[in-house]
N, CA, C and O atoms as a Tinker XYZ file with bonds, in Angstrom:
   420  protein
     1  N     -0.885000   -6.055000    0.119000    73     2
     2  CA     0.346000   -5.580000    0.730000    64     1     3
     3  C      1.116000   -4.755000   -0.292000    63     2     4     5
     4  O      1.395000   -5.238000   -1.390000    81     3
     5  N      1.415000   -3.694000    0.003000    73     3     6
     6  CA     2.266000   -2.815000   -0.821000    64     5     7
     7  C      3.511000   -2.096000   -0.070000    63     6     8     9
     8  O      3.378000   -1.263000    0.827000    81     7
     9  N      4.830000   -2.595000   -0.627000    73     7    10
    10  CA     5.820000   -2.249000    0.220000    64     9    11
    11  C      6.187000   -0.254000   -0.419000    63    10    12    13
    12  O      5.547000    0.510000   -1.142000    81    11
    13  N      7.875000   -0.092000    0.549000    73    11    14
    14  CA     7.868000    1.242000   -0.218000    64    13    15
    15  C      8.068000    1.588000   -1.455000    63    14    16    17
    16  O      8.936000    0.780000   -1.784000    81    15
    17  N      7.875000    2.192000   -2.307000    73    15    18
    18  CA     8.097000    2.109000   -3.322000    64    17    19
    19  C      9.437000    2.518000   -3.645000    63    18    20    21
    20  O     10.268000    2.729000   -2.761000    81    19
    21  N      9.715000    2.654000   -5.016000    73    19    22
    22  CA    11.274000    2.917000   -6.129000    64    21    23
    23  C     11.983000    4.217000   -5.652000    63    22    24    25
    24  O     13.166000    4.460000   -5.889000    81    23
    25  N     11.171000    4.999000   -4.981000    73    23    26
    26  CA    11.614000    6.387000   -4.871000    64    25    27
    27  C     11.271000    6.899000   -3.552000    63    26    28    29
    28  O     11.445000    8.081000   -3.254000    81    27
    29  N     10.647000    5.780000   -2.524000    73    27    30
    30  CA    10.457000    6.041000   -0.736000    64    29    31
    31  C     11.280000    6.772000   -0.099000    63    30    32    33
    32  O     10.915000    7.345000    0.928000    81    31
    33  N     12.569000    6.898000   -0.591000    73    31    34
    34  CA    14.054000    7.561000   -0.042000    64    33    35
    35  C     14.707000    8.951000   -0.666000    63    34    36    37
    36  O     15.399000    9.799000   -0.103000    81    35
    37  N     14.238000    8.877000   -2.032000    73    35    38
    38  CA    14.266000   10.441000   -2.280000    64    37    39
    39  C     14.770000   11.291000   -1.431000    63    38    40    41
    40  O     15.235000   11.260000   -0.291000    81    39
    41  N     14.574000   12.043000   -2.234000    73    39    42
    42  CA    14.869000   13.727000   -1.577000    64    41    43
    43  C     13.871000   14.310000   -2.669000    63    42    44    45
    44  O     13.784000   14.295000   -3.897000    81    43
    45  N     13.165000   14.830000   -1.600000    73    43    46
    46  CA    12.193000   16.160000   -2.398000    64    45    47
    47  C     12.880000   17.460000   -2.260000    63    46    48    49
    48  O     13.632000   17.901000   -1.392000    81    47
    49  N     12.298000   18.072000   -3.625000    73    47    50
    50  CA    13.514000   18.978000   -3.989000    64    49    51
    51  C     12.480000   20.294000   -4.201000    63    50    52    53
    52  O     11.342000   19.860000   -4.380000    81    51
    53  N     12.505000   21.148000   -4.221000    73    51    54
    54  CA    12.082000   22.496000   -4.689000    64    53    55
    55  C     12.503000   23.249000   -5.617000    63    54    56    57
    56  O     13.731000   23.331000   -5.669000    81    55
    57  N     11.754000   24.009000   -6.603000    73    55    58
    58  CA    12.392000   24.935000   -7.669000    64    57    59
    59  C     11.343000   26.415000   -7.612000    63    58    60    61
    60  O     10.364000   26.354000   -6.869000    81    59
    61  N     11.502000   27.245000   -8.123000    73    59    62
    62  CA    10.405000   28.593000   -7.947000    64    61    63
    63  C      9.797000   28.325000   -9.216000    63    62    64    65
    64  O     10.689000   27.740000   -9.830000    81    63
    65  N      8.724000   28.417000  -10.024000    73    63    66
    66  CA     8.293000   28.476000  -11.099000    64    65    67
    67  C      8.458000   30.041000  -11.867000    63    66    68    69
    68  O      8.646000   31.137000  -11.338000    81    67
    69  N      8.353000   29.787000  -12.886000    73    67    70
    70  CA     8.432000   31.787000  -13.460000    64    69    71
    71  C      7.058000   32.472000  -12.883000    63    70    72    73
    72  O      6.931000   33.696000  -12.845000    81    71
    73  N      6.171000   31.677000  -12.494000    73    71    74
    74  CA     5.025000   32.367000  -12.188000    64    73    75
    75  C      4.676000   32.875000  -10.462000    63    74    76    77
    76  O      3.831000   33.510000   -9.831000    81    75
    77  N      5.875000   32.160000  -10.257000    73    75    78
    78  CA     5.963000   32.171000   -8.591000    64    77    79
    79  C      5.897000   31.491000   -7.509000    63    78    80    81
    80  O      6.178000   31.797000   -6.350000    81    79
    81  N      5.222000   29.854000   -8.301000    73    79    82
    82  CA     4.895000   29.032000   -7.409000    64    81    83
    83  C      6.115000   28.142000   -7.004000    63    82    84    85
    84  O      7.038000   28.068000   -7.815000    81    83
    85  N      6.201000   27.485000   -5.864000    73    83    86
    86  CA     6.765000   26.127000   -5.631000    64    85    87
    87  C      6.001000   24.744000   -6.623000    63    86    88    89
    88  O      4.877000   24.436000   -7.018000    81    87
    89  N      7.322000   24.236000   -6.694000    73    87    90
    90  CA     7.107000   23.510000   -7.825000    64    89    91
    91  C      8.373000   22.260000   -7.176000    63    90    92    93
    92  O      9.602000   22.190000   -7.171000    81    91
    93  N      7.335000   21.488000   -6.727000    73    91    94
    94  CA     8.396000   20.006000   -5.966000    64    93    95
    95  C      8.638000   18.700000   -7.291000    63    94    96    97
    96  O      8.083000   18.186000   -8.262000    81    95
    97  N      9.792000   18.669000   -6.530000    73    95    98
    98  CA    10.073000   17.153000   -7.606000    64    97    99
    99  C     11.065000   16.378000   -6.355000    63    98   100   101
   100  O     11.483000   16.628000   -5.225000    81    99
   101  N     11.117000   15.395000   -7.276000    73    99   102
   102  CA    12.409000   14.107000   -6.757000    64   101   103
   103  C     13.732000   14.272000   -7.198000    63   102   104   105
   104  O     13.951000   14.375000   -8.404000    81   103
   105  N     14.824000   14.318000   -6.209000    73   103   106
   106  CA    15.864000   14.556000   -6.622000    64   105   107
   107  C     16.038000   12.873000   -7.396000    63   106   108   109
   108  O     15.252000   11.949000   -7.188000    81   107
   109  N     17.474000   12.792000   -8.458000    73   107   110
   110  CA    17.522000   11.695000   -9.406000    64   109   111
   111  C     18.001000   11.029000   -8.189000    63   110   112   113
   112  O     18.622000   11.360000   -7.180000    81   111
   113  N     17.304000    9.622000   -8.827000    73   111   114
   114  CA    17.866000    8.073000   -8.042000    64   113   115
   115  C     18.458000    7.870000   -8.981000    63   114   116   117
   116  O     18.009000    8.215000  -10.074000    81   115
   117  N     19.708000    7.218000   -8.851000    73   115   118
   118  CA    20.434000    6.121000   -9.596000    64   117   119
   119  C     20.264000    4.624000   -9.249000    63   118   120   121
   120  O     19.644000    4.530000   -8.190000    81   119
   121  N     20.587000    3.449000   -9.756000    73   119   122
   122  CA    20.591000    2.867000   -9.783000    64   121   123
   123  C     21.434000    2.006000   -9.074000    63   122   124   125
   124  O     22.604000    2.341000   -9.259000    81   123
   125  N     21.316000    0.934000   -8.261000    73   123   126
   126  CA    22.595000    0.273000   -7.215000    64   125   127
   127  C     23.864000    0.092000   -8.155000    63   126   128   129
   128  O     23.828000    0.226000   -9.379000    81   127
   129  N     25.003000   -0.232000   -7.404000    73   127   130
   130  CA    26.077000   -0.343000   -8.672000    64   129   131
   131  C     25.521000   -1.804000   -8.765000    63   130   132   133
   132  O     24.781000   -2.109000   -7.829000    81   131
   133  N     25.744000   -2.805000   -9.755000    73   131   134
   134  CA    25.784000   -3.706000   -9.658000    64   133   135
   135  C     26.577000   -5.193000   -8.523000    63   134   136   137
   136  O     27.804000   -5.256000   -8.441000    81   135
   137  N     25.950000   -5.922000   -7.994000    73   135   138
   138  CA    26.636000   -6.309000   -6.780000    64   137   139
   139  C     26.259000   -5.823000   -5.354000    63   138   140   141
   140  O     26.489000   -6.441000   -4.314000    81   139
   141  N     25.751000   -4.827000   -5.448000    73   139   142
   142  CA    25.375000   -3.952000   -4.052000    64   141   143
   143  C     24.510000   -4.492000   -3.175000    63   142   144   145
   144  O     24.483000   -4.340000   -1.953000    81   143
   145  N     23.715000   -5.212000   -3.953000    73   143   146
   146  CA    22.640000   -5.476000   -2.995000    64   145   147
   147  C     22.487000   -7.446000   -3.173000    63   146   148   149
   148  O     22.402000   -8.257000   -4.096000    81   147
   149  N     22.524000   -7.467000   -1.604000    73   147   150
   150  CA    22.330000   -8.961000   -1.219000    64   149   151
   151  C     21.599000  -10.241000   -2.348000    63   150   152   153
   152  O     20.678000   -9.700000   -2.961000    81   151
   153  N     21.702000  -11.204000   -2.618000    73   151   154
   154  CA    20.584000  -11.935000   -3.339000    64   153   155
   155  C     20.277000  -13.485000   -2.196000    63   154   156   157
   156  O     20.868000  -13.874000   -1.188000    81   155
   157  N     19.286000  -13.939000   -2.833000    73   155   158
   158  CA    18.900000  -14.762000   -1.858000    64   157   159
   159  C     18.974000  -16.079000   -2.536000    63   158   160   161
   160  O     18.882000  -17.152000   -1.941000    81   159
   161  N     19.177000  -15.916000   -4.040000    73   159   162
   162  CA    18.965000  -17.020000   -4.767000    64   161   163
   163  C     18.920000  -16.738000   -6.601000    63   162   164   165
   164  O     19.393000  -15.628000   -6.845000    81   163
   165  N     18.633000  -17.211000   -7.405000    73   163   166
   166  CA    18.227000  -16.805000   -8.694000    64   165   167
   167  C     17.141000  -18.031000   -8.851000    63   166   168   169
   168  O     16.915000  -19.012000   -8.143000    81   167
   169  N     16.323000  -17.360000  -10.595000    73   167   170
   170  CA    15.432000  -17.977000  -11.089000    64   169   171
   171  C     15.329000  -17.882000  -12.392000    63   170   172   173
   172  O     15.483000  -16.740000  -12.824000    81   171
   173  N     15.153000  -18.569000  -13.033000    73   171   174
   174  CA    15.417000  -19.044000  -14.524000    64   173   175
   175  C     13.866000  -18.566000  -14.675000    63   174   176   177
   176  O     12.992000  -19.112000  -14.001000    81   175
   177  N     13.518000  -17.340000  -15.751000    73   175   178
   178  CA    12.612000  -17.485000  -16.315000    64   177   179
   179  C     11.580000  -17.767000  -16.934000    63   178   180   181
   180  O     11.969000  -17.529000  -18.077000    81   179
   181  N     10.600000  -18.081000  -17.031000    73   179   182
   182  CA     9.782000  -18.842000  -17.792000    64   181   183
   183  C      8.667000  -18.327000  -18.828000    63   182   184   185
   184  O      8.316000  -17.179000  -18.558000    81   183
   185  N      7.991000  -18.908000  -19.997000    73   183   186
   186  CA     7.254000  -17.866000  -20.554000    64   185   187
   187  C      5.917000  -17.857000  -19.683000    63   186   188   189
   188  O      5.358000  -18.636000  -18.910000    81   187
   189  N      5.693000  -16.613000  -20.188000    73   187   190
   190  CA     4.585000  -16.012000  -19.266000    64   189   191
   191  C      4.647000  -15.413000  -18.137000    63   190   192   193
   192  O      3.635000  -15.042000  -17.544000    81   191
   193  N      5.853000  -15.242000  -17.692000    73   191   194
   194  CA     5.937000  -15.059000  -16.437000    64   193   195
   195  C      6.142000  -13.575000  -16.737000    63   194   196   197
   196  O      6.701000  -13.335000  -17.807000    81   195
   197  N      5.707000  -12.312000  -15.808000    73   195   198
   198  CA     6.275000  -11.349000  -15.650000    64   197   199
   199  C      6.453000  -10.891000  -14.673000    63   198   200   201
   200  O      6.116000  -11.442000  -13.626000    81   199
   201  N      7.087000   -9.645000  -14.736000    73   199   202
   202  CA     7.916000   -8.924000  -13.561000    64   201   203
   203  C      7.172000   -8.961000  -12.927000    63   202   204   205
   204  O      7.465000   -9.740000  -12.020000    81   203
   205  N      5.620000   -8.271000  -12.721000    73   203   206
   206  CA     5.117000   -8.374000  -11.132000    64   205   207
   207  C      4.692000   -9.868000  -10.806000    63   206   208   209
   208  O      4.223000  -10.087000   -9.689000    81   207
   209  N      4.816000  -10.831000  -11.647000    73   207   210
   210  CA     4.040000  -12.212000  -10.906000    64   209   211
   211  C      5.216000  -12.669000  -10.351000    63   210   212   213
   212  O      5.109000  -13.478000   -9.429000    81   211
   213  N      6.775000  -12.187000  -10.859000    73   211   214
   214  CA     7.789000  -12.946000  -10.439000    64   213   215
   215  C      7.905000  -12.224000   -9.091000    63   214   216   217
   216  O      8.119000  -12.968000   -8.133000    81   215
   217  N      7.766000  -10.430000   -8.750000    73   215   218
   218  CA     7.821000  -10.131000   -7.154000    64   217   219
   219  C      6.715000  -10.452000   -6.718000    63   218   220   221
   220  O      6.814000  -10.600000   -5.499000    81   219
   221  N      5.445000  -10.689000   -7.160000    73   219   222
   222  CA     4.840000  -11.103000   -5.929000    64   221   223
   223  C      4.561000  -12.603000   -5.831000    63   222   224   225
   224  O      3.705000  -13.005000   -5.043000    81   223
   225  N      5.388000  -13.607000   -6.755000    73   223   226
   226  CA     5.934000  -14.981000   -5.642000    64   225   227
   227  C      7.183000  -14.948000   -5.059000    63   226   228   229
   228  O      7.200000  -15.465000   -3.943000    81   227
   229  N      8.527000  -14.385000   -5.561000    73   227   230
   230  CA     9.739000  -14.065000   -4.640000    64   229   231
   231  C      9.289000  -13.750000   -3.899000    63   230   232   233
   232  O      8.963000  -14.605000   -3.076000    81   231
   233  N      8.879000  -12.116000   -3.578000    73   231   234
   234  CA     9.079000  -11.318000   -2.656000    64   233   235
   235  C      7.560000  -10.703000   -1.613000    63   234   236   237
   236  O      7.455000   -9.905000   -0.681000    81   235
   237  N      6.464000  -11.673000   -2.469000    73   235   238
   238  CA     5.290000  -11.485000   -1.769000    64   237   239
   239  C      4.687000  -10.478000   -2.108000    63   238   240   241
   240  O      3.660000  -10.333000   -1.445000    81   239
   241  N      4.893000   -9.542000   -3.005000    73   239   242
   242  CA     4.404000   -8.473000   -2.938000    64   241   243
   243  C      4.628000   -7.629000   -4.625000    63   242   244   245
   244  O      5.578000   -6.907000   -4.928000    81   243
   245  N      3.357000   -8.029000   -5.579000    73   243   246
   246  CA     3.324000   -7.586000   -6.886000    64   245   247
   247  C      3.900000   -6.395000   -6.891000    63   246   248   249
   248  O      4.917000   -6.433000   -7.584000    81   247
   249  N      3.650000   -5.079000   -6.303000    73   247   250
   250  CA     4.031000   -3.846000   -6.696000    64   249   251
   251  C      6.161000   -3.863000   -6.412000    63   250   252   253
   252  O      6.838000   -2.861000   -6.644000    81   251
   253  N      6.596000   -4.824000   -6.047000    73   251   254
   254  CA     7.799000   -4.559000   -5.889000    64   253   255
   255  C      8.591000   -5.163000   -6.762000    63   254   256   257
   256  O      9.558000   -5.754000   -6.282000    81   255
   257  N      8.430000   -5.180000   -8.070000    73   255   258
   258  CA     8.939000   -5.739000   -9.610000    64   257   259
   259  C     10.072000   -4.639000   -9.703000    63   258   260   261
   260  O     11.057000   -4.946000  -10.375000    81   259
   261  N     10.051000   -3.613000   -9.213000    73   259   262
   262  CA    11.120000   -2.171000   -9.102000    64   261   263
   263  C     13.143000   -2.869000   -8.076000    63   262   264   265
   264  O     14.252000   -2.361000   -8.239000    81   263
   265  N     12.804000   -3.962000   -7.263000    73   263   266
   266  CA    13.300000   -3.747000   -6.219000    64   265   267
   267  C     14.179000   -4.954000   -7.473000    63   266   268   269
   268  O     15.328000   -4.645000   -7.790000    81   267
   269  N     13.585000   -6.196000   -8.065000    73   267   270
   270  CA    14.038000   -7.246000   -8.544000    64   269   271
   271  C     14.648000   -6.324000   -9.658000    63   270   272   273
   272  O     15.849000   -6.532000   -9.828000    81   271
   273  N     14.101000   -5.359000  -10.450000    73   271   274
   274  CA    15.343000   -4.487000  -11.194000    64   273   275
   275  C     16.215000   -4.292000  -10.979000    63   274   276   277
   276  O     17.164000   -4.832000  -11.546000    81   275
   277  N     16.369000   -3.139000   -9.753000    73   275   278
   278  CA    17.477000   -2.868000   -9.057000    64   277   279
   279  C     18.981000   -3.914000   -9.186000    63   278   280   281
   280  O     20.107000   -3.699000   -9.634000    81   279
   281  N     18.250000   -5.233000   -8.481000    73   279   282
   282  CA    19.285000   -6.026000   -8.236000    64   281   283
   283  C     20.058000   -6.604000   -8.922000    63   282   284   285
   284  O     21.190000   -7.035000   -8.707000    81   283
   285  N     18.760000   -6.615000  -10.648000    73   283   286
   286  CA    19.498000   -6.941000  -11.649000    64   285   287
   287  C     19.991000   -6.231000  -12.345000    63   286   288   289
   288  O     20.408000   -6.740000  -13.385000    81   287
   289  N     20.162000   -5.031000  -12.198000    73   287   290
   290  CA    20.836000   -4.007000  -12.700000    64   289   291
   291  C     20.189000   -3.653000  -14.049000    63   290   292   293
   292  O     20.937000   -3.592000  -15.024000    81   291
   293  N     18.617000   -3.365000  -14.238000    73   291   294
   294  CA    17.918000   -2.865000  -15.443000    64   293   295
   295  C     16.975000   -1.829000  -14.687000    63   294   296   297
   296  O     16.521000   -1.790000  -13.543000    81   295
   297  N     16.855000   -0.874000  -15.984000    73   295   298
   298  CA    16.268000    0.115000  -15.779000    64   297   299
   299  C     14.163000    0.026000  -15.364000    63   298   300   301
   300  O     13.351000    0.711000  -14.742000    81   299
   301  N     14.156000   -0.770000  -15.874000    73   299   302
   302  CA    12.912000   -1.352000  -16.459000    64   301   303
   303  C     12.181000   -2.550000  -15.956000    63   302   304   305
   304  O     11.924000   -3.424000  -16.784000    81   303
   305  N     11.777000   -2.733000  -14.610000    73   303   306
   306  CA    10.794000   -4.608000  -14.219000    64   305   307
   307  C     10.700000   -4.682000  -15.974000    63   306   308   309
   308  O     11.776000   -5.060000  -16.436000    81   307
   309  N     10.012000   -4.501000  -16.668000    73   307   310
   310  CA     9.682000   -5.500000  -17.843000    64   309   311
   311  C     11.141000   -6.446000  -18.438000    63   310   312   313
   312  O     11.142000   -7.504000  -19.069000    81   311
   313  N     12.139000   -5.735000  -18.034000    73   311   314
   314  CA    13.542000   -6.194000  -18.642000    64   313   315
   315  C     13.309000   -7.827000  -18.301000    63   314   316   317
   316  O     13.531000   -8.648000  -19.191000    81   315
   317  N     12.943000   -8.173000  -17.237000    73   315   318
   318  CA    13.441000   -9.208000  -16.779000    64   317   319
   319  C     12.105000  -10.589000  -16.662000    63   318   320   321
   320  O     12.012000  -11.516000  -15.858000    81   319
   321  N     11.076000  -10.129000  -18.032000    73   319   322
   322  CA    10.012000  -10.923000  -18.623000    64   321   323
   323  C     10.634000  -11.879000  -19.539000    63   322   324   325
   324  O      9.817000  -12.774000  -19.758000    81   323
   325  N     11.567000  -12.044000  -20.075000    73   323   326
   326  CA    12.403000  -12.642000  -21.036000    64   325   327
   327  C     12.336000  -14.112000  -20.742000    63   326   328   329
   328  O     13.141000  -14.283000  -19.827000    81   327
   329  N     11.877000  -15.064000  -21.001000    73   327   330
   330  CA    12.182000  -16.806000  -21.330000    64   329   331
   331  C     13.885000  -17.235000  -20.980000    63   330   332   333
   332  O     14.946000  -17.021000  -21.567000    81   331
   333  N     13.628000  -17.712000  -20.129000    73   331   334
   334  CA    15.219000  -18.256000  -20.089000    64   333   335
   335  C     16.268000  -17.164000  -19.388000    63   334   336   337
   336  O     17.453000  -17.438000  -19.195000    81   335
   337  N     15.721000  -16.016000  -19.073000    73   335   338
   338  CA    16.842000  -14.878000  -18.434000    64   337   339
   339  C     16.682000  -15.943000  -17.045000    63   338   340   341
   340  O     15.731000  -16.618000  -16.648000    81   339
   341  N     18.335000  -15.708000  -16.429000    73   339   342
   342  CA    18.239000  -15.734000  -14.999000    64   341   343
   343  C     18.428000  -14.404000  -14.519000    63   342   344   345
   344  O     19.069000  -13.418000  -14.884000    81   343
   345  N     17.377000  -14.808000  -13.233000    73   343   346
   346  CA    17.494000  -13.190000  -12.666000    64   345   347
   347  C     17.634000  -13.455000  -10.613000    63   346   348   349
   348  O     17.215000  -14.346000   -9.874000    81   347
   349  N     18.299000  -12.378000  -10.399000    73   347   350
   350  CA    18.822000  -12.745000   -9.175000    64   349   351
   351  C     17.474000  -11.777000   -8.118000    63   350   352   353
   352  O     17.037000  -10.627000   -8.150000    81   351
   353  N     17.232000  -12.878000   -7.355000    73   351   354
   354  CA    16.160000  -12.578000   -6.173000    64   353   355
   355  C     16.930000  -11.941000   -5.103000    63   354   356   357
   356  O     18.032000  -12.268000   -4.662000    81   355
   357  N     16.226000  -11.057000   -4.790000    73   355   358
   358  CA    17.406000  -10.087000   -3.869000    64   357   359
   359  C     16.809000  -10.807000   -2.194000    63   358   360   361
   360  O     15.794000  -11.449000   -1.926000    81   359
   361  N     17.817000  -10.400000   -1.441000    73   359   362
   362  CA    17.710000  -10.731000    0.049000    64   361   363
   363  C     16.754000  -10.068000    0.695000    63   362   364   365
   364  O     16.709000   -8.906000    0.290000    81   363
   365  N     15.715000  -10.375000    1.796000    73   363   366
   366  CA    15.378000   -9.970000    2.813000    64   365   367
   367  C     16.117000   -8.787000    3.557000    63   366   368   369
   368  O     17.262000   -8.933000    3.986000    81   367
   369  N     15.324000   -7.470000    3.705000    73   367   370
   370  CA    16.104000   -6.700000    4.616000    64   369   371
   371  C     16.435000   -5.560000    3.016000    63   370   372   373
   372  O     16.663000   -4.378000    3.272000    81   371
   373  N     16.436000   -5.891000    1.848000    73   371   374
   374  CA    17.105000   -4.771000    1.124000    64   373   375
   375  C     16.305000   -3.495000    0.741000    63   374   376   377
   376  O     16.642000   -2.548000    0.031000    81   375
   377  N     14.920000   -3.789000    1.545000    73   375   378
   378  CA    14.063000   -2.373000    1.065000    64   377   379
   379  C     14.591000   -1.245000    1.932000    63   378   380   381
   380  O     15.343000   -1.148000    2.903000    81   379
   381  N     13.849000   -0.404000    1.137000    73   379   382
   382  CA    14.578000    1.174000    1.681000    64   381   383
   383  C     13.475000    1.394000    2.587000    63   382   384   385
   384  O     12.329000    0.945000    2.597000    81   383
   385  N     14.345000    2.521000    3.657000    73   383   386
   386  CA    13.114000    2.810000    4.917000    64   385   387
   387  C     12.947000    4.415000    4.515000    63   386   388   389
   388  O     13.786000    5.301000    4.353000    81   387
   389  N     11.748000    4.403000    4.442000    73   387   390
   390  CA    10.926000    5.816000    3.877000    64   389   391
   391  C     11.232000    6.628000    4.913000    63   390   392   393
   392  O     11.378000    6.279000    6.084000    81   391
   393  N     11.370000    8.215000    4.261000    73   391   394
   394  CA    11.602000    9.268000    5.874000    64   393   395
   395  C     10.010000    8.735000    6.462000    63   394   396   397
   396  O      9.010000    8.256000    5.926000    81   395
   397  N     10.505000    9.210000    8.215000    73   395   398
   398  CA     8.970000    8.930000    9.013000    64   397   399
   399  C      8.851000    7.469000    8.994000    63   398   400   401
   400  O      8.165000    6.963000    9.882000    81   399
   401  N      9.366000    6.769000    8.193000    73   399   402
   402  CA     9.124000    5.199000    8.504000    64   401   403
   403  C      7.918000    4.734000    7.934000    63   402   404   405
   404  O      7.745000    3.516000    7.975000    81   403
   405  N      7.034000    5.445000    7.405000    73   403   406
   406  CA     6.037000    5.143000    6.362000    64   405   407
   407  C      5.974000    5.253000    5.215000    63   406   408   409
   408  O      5.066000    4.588000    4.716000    81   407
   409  N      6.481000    5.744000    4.634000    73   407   410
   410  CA     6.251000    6.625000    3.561000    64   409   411
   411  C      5.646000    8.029000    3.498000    63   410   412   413
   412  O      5.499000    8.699000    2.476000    81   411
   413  N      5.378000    8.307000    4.520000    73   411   414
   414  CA     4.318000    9.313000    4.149000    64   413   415
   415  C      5.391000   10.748000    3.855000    63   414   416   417
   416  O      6.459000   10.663000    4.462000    81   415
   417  N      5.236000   11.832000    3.130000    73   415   418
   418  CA     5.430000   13.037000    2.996000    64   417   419
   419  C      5.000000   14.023000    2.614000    63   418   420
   420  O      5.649000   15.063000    2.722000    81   419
């Protein structure tokens, strides 16, 4: 299972290259303010544990170590590998819905 990813909501952006071509990127994501987004609970760290083993027992789903950032307000899933950090499990319902509803673009 792989949910949407960190950047499903974007905006794709366009630039001309000097050579003439289109040349797409992602407009910048920022980061939630802190507080923004729902939690469902927290969890006290443990060693060994890392960011994707901690989303895919929260949240079911390894590739979404991006979403448990968010909530904790770090730039980085690895931030929140640390022994003893509590880190807040975000709510049901806080993923982003991709244009088209798939992801696809």
């Amino acid at each position: 299972m792989t949910g949407p990813g960190r950047y499903a909501t974007s905006t794709v952006l366009t630039t001309t290259g000097t050579d003439g071509r289109t040349i797409f990127y992602l407009a910048r994501r920022f980061l939630p303010q802190p507080g923004a987004l729902s939690t469902a609970g927290t969890l006290q760290v443990s060693a060994g544990q890392r960011d994707d083993l901690i989303a895919a027992v929260t949240l079911g789903d390894a590739t979404m170590s991006w979403l448990l950032a968010d909530t904790n307000a770090v730039q980085r899933p690895s931030e929140l590998g640390r022994p003893g950090r509590m880190i807040s499990i975000p709510a049901s319902g806080q993923l982003p819905i991709p244009a088209g509803g798939n992801g696809a673009r």
